[in-house]
C-alpha positions in Angstrom: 4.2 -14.2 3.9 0.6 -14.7 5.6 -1.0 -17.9 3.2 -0.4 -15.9 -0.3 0.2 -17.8 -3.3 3.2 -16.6 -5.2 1.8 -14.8 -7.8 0.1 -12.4 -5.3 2.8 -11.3 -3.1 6.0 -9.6 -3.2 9.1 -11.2 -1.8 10.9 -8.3 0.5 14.0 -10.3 0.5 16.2 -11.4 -2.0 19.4 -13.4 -1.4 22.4 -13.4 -3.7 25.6 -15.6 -2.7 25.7 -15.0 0.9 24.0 -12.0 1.3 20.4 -11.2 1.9 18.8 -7.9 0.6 16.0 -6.8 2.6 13.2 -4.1 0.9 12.8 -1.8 2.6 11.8 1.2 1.6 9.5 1.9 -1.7 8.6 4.8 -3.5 5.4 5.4 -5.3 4.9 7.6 -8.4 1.5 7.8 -9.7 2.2 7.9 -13.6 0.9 6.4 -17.0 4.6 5.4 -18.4 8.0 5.3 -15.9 10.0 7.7 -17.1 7.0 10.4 -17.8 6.2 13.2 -15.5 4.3 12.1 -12.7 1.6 13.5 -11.0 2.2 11.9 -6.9 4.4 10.8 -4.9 4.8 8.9 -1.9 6.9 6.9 -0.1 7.1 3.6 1.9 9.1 2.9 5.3 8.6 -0.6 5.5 9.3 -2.3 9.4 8.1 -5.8 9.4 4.2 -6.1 9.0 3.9 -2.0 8.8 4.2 0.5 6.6 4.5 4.0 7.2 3.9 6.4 4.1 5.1 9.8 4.5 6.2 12.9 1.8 2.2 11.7 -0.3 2.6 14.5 -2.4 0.2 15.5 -5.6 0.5 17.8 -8.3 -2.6 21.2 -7.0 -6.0 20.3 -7.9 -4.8 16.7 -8.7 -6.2 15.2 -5.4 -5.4 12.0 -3.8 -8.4 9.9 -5.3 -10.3 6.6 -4.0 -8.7 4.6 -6.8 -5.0 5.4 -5.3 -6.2 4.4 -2.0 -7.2 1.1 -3.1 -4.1 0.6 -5.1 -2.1 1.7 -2.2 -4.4 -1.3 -0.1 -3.7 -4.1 -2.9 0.5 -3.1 -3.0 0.3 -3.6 1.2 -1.4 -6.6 0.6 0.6 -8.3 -1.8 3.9 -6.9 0.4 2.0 -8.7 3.5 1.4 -5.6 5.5 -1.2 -5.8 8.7 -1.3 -2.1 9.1 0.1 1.1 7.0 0.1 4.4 9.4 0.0 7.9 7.4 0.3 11.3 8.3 -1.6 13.9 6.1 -2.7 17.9 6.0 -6.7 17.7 5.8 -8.4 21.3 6.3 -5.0 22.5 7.1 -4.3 20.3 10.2 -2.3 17.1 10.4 -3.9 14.4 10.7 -2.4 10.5 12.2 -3.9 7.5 10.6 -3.5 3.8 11.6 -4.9 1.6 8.4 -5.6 -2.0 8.6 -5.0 -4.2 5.8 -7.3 -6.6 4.7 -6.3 -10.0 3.8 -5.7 -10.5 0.3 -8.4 -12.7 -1.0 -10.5 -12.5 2.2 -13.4 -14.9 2.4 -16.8 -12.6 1.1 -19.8 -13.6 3.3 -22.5 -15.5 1.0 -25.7 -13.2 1.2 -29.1 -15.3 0.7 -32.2 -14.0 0.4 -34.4 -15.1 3.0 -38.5 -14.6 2.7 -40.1 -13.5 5.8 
């Protein structure tokens, strides 16, 4: 999976005797303790390097927050995902999006400051 070490990535397949078990579907609850009542949900469709997420549901005026989209980006990263596409109500309308997902532990350009 794409140049990840092991510890970052999660292995979609998993082979006991001779069967292979392929992942692929997740779900998502957004939730301090399994087990608790959660506040979102969402699930994963996972077909090879993309995701699609449908049924994001949160609890009213619990919103979906920047912080869950960035934890959303770092679980498509570490499952090796290129893009994850989403459908979702904004101002009433559905709206289509295409997300692509940076590579985990992308190379950060070195900023020098330069006197002029």
């Amino acid at each position: 999976m794409k140049d990840q070490s092991p510890q970052d990535s999660l292995s979609r397949y998993v082979q006991i005797d001779k069967w292979i078990f392929e992942v692929k579907s997740v779900r998502a609850i957004r939730v301090d303790d399994f087990g608790k009542p959660y506040s979102a949900v969402a699930n994963f469709a996972l077909n090879g390097n993309s995701a699609y997420i449908d049924g994001l549901l949160t609890r009213e005026d619990d919103d979906f927050t920047r912080e869950d989209y960035q934890t959303f980006v770092k679980m498509s990263q570490q499952l090796g995902l290129d893009t994850v596409n989403f459908d979702r109500f904004k101002q009433k309308q559905r709206v289509s999006d295409i997300v692509k997902v940076p590579p985990l532990h992308s190379a950060k350009p070195e900023l020098k400051l330069v006197l002029v």
